[in-house]
LUMTIKE-413890 format. One record per residue (C-alpha): chain; z, y, x. Coordinates in pm, whole numbers, plus 50000, padded with zeros to 5 digits. Layout:
<nodes>
(node "A"; (Z; Y; X))
...
</nodes>
This chain:
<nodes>
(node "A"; (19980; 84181; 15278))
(node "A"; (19799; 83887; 15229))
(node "A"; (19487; 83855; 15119))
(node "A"; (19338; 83614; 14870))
(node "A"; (19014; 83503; 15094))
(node "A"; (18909; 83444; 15427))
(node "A"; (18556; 83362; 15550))
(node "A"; (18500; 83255; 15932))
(node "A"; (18107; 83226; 16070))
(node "A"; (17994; 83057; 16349))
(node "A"; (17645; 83119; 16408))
(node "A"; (17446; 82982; 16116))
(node "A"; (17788; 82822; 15932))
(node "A"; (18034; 83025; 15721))
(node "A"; (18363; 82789; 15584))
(node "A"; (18526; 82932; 15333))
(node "A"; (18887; 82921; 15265))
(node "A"; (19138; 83020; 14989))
(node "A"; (19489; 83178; 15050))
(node "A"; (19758; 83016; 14803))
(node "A"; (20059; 83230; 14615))
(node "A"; (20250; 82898; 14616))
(node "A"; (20247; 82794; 14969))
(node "A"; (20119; 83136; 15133))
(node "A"; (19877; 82923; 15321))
(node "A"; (19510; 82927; 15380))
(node "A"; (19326; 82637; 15232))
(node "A"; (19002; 82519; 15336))
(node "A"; (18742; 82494; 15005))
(node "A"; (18365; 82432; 15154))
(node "A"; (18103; 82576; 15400))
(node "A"; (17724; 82705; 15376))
(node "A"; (17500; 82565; 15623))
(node "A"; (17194; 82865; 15648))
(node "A"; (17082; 82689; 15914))
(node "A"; (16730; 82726; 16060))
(node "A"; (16661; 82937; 15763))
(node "A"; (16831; 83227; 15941))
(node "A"; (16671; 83561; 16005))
(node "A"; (16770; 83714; 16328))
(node "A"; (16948; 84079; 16305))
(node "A"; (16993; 84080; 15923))
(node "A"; (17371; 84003; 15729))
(node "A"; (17324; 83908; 15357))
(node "A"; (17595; 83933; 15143))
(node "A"; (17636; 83680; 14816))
(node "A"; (17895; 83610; 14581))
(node "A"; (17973; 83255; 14422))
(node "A"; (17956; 83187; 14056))
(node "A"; (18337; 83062; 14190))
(node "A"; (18570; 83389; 14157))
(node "A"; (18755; 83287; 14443))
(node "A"; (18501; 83302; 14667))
(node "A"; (18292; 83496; 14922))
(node "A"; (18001; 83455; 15118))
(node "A"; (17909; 83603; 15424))
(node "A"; (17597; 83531; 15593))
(node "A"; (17600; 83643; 15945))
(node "A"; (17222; 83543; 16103))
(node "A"; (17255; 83705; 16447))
(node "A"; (17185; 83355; 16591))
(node "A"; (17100; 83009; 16424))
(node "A"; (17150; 82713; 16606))
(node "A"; (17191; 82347; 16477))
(node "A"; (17530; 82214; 16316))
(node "A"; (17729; 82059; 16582))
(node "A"; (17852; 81691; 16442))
(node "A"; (18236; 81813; 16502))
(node "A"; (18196; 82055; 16229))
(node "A"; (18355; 81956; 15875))
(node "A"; (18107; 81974; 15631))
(node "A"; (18291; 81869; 15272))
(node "A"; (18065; 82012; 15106))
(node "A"; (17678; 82236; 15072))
(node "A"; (17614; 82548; 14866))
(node "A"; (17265; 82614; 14750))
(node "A"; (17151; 83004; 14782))
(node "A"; (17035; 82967; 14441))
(node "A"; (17439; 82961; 14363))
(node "A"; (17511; 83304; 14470))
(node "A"; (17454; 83652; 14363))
(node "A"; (17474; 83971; 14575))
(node "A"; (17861; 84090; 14644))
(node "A"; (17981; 84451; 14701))
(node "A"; (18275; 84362; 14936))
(node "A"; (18504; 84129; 15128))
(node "A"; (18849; 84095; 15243))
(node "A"; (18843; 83906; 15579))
(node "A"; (18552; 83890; 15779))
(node "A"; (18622; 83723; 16149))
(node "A"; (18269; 83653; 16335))
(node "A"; (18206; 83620; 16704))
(node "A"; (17941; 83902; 16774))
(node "A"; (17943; 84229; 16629))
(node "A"; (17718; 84351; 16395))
(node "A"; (17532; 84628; 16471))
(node "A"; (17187; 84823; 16306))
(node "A"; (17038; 84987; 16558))
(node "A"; (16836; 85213; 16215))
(node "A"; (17227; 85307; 16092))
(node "A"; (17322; 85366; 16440))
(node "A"; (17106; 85606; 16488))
(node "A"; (17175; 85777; 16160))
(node "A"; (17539; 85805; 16261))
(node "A"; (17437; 85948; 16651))
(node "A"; (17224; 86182; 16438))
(node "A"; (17535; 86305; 16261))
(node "A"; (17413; 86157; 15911))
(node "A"; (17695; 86113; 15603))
(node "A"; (17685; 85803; 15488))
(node "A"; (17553; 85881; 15158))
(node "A"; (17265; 86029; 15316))
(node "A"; (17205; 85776; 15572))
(node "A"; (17213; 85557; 15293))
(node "A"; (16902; 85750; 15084))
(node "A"; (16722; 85712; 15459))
(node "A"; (16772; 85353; 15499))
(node "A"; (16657; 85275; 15087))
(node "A"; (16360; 85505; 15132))
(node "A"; (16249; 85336; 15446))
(node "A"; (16259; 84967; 15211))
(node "A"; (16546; 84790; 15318))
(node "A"; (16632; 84702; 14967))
(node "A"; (16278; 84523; 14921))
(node "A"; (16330; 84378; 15251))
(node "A"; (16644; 84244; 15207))
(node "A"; (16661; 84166; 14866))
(node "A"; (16983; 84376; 14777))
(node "A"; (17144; 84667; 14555))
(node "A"; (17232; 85003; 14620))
(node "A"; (17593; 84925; 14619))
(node "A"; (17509; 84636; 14923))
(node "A"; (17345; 84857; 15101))
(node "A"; (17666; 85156; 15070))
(node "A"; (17885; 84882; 15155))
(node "A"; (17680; 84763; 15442))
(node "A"; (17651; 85113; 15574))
(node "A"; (18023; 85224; 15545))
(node "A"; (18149; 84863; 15755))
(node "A"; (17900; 84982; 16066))
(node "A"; (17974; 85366; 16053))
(node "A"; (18372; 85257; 16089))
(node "A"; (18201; 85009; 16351))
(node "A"; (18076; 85291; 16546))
(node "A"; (18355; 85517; 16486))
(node "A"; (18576; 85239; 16675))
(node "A"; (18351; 85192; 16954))
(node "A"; (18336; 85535; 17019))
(node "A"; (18624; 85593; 17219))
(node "A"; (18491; 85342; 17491))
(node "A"; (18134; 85504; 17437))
(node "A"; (18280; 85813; 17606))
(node "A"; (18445; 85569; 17917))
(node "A"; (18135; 85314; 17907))
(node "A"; (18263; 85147; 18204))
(node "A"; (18541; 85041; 17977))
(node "A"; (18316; 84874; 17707))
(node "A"; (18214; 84632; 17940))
(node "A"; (18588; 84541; 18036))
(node "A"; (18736; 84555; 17659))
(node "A"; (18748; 84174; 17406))
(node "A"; (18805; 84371; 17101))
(node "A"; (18415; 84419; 17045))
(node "A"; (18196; 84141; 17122))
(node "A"; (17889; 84325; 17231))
(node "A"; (17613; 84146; 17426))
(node "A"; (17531; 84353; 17788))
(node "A"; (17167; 84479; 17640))
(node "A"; (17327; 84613; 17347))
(node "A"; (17621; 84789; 17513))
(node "A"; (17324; 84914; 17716))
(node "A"; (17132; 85041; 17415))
(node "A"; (17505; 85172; 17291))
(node "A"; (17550; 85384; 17555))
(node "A"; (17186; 85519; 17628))
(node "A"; (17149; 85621; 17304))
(node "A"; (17538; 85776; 17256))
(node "A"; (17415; 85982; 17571))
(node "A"; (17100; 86068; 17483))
(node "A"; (17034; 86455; 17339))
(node "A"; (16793; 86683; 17143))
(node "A"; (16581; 86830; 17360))
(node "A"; (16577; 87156; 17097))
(node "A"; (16981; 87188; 17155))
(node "A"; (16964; 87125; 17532))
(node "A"; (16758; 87384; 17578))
(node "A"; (16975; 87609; 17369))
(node "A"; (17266; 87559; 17585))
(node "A"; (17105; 87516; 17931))
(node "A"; (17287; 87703; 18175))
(node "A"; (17550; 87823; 17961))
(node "A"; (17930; 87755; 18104))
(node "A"; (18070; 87449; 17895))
(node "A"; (18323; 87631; 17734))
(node "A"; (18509; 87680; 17402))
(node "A"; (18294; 87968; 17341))
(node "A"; (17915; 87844; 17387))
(node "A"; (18097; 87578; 17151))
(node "A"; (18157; 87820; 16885))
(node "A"; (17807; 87900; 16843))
(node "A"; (17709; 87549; 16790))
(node "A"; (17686; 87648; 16435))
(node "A"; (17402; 87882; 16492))
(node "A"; (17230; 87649; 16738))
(node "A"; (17238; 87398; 16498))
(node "A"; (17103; 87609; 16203))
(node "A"; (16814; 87672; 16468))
(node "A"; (16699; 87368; 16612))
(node "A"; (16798; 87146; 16304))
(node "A"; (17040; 86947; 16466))
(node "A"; (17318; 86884; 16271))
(node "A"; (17649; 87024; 16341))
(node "A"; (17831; 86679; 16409))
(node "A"; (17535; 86591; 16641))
(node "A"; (17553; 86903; 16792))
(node "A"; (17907; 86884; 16920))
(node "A"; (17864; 86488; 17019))
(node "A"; (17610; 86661; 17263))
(node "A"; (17800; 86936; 17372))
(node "A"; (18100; 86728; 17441))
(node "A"; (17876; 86447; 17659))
(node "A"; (17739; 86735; 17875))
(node "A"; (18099; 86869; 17925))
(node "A"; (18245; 86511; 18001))
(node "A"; (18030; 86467; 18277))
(node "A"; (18057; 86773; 18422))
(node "A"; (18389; 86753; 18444))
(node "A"; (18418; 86394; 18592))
(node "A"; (18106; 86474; 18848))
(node "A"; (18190; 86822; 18992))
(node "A"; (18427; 86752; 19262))
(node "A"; (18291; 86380; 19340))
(node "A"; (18157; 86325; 19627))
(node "A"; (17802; 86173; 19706))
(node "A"; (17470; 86233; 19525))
(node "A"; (17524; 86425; 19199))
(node "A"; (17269; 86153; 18993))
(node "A"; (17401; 85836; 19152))
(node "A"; (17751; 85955; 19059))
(node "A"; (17595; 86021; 18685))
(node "A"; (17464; 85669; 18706))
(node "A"; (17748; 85506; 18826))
(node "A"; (18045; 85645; 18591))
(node "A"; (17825; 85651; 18303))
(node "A"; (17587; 85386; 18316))
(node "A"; (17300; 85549; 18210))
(node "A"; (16932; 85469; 18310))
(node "A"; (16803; 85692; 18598))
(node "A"; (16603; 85884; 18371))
(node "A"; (16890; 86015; 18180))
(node "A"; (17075; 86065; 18479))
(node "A"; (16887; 86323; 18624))
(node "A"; (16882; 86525; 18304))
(node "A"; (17215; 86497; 18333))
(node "A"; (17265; 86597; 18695))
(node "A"; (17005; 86928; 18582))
(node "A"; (17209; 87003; 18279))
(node "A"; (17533; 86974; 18528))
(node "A"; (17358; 87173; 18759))
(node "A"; (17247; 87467; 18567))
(node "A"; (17587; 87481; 18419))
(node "A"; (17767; 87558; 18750))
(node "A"; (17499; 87793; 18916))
(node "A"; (17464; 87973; 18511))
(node "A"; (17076; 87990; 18576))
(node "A"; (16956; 88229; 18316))
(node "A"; (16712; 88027; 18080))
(node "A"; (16770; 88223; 17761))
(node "A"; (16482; 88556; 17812))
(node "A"; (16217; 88594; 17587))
(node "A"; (15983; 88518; 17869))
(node "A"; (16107; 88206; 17941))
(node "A"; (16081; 88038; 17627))
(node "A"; (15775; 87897; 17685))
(node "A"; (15919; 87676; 17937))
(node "A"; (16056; 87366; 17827))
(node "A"; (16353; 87137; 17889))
(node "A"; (16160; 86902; 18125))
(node "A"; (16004; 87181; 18279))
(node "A"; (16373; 87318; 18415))
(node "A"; (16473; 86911; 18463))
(node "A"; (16222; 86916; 18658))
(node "A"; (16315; 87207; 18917))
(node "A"; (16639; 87128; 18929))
(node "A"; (16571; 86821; 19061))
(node "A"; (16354; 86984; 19329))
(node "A"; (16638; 87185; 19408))
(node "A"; (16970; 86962; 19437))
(node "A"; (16687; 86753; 19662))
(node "A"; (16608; 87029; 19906))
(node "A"; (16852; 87393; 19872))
(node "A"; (17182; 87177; 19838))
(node "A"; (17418; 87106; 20051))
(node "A"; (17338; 86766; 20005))
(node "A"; (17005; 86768; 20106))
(node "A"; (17152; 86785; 20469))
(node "A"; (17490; 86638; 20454))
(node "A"; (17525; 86377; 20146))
(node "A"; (17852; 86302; 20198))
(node "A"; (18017; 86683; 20156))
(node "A"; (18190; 86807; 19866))
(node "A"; (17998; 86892; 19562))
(node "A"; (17721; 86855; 19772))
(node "A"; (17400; 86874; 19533))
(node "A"; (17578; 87148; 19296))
(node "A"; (17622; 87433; 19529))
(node "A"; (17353; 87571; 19697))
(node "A"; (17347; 87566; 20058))
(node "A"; (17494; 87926; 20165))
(node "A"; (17394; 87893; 20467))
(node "A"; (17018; 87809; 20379))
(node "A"; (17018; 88080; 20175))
(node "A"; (17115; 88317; 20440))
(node "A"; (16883; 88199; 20666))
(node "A"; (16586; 88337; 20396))
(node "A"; (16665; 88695; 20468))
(node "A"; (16435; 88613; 20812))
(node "A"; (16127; 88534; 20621))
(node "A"; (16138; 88934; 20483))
(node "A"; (15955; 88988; 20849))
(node "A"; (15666; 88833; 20637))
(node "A"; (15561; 89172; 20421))
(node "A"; (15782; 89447; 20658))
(node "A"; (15607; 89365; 20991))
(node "A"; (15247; 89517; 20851))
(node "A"; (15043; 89352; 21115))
(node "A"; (15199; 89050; 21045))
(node "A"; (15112; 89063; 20674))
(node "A"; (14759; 89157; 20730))
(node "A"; (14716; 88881; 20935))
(node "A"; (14839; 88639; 20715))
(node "A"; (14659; 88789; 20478))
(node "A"; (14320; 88752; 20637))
(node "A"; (14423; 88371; 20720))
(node "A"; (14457; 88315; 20336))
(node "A"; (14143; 88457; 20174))
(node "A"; (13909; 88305; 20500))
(node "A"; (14058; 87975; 20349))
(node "A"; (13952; 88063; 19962))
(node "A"; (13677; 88249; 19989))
(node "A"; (13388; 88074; 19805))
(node "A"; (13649; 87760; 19668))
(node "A"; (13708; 87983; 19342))
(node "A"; (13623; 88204; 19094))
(node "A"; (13928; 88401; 19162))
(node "A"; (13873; 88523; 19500))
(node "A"; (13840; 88877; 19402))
(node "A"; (14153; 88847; 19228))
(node "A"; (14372; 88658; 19477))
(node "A"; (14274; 88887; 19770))
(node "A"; (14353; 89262; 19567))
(node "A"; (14672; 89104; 19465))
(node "A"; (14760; 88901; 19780))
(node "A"; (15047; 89192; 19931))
(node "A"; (15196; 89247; 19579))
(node "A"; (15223; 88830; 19533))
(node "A"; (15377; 88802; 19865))
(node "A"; (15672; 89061; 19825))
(node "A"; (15707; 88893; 19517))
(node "A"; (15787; 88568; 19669))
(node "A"; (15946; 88659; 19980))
(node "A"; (16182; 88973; 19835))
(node "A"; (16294; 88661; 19560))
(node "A"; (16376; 88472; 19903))
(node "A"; (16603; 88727; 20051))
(node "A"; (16807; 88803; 19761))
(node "A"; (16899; 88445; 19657))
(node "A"; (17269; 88537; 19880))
(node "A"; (17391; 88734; 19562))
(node "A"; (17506; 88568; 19247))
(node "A"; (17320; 88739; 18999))
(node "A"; (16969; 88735; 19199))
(node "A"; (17023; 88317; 19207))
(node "A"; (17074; 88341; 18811))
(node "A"; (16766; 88551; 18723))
(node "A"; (16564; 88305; 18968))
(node "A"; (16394; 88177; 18728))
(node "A"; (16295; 88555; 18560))
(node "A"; (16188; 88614; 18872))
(node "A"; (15945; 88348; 18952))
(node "A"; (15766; 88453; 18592))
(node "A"; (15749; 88786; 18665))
(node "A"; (15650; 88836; 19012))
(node "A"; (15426; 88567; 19031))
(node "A"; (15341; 88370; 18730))
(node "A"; (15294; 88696; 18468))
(node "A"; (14991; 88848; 18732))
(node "A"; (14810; 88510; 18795))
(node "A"; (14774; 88466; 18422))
(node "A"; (14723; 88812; 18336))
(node "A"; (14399; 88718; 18640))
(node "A"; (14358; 88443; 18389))
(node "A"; (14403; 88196; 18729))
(node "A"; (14408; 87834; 18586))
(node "A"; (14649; 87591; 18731))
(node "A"; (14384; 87438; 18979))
(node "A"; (14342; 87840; 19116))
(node "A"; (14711; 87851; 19189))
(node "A"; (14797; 87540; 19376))
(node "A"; (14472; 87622; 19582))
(node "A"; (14633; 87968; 19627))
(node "A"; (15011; 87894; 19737))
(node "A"; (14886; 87563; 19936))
(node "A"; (14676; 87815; 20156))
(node "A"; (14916; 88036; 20153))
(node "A"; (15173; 87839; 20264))
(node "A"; (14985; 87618; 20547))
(node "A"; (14862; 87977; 20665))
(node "A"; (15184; 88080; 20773))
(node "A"; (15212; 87818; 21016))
(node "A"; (14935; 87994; 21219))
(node "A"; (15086; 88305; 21253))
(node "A"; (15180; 88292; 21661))
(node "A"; (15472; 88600; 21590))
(node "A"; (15634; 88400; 21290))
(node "A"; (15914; 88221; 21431))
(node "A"; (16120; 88020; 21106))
(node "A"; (15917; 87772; 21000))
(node "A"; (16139; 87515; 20937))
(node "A"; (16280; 87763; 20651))
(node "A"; (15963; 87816; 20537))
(node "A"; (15851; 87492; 20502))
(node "A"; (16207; 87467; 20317))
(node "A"; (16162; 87727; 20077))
(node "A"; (15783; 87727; 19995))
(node "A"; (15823; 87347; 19911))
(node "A"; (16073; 87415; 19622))
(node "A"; (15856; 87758; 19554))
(node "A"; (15532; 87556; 19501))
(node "A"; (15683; 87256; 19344))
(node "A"; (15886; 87488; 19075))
(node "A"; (15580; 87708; 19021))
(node "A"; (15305; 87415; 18913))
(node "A"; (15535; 87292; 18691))
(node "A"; (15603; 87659; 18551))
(node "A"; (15265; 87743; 18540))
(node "A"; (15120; 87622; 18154))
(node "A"; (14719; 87733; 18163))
</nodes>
């Protein structure tokens, strides 16, 4: 069906042309020149005292009138008055808000992204009505809803001439498409990525304050890139990186949130809801780096998502540690001649050293069965963290106490596996400061 006007920009020009029921053909009537007078990221809308006409001003760039252009004839601005809609609108760069994007990611109706956008003052600042502004909002939701599809294959928005999208902004596109509530990550964390964690995305919603369109957009990202990830091989966050695009920051969430989900760490306890999101990023990361696969051989099959079996069997040697009694008095002795007089919890440390130490090394030796790798986590709070801050032990008193503690074992002429050790503590201590909130 045809259409009864036609408006093509280029830059800071907009000619205007009229479609005729005689001949069926587009005829040209004038242009606007906005020209340096252009205000970068904002689209005003105006409508001619002339019926037939429409004016669309796009301002993403202004740049001076090339002499080639036909110019038969100026409108003033003082000529128009603020239009609702138009029928044809071909540009060269597409119009996006990054303020209405964000309301859409965010899983905002339109109506309601458009009370958020009038309350923040773009009508003052932009001169227009209410029904602009609906109008406005409506053309970039249907934007976004477009680009989505190659939002969820971003490789394929660089590839694709139907949107003309500058490479920063397809950057900012897909950072922010990816991007997630910490509150609902840490709802879902080590769930499996299933139909049924996604049935009680109603209730997570109603809890964090997420809304429920947001909260599936989430969901769905973390499932995508589990899926495409979890038989690559290589490293688990360059693959992230590379497939998706996203900054290295949000690629390591990613690879935790990946990771969790295949080893179904338990992160849901009542006692662990102090810890936050960042706090678990954080030790996964120290763990696809060191108790993977991957941290020996980066070129095996889902290298940093599995944990090294055979690393983990090698543990069960460190239980020599608390069952060989000479051996734990010694090492005992080693560790308090190191603290004593360095803190005020001396007298705690040494009454509690034996009890600490089967708490690490028995969470050590059990990391072979399933369920024991799932409640690691419980474990770390209860056999060590809970006691030091029961002892009241600030942050400063436990680093002093597991560096000692580790370096001692070293000395220990009957303690053969240090290399595992070494291995193990490192994650231990790393997982534990970060754990540990004074």
């Amino acid at each position: 069906m045809l259409t009864d006007k036609l408006i093509l920009t280029s830059h800071s020009f907009a000619f205007f042309y009229f479609a005729s029921e005689k001949t069926g053909s587009w005829t040209f009537l004038s242009s606007f020149n906005f020209g340096a007078a252009a205000n970068s990221g904002k689209m005003w809308r105006f409508f001619l005292k002339r019926p037939e006409l429409i004016v669309t001003r796009d301002t993403s760039a202004a740049v001076s009138r090339r002499t080639d252009q036909p110019m038969p004839g100026t409108l003033s601005q003082r000529d128009c008055k603020m239009a609702v809609e138009l029928d044809v609108f071909v540009g060269n760069t597409t119009i996006m808000d990054e303020e209405v994007y964000q309301l859409w990611l965010d899983g905002y109706t339109v109506n309601d992204a458009v009370k958020v956008r009038m309350a923040g003052g773009v009508l003052d600042e932009c001169e227009a009505n209410q029904d602009v502004l609906l109008s406005d909002t409506m053309d970039q939701y249907r934007t976004f809803q477009m680009c989505e599809r190659l939002l969820q294959s971003p490789a394929k928005l660089a590839n694709q001439l139907l949107f003309q999208i500058p490479p920063h902004r397809q950057t900012m596109l897909i950072e922010r498409y990816y991007a997630f509530d910490d509150a609902f990550v840490r709802e879902v964390l080590g769930k499996k990525l299933s139909k049924g964690t996604k049935k009680d995305l109603d209730d997570i919603g109603a809890k964090t304050g997420v809304t429920l369109k947001s909260c599936r957009r989430q969901f769905d990202n973390f499932k995508r890139v589990f899926k495409v990830v979890e038989e690559l091989k290589g490293p688990l966050v360059e693959n992230i990186r590379q497939h998706f695009l996203l900054s290295d920051k949000l690629a390591r969430d990613y690879a935790a949130i990946v990771f969790f989900a295949n080893n179904r760490f338990e992160t849901g306890k009542k006692k662990l809801q102090f810890l936050t999101f960042q706090d678990f990023a954080f030790c996964a990361g120290q763990l696809i780096n060191n108790w993977t696969v991957g941290a020996v051989d980066n070129m095996v099959e889902d290298m940093d998502v599995d944990l090294d079996k055979e690393f983990l069997q090698e543990l069960k040697e460190l239980k020599v540690l608390i069952t060989d009694k000479d051996l734990l008095d010694q090492h005992k002795s080693l560790v308090c001649t190191a603290l004593r007089g360095k803190t005020k919890a001396f007298a705690e440390m040494e009454a509690n050293f034996k009890n600490l130490s089967r708490g690490l090394v028995n969470i050590a030796t059990k990391l072979t069965n399933t369920k024991d790798v799932r409640d690691f986590f419980i474990d770390l709070v209860e056999k060590f963290i809970e006691p030091c801050r029961s002892d009241r032990w600030t942050s400063a008193d436990v680093k002093l106490y597991l560096t000692h503690y580790t370096n001692s074992a070293h000395i220990l002429d009957s303690f053969k596996h240090q290399a595992v050790w070494d291995r193990y503590m490192g994650v231990i201590k790393s997982c534990i400061f970060k754990m540990y909130h004074d």
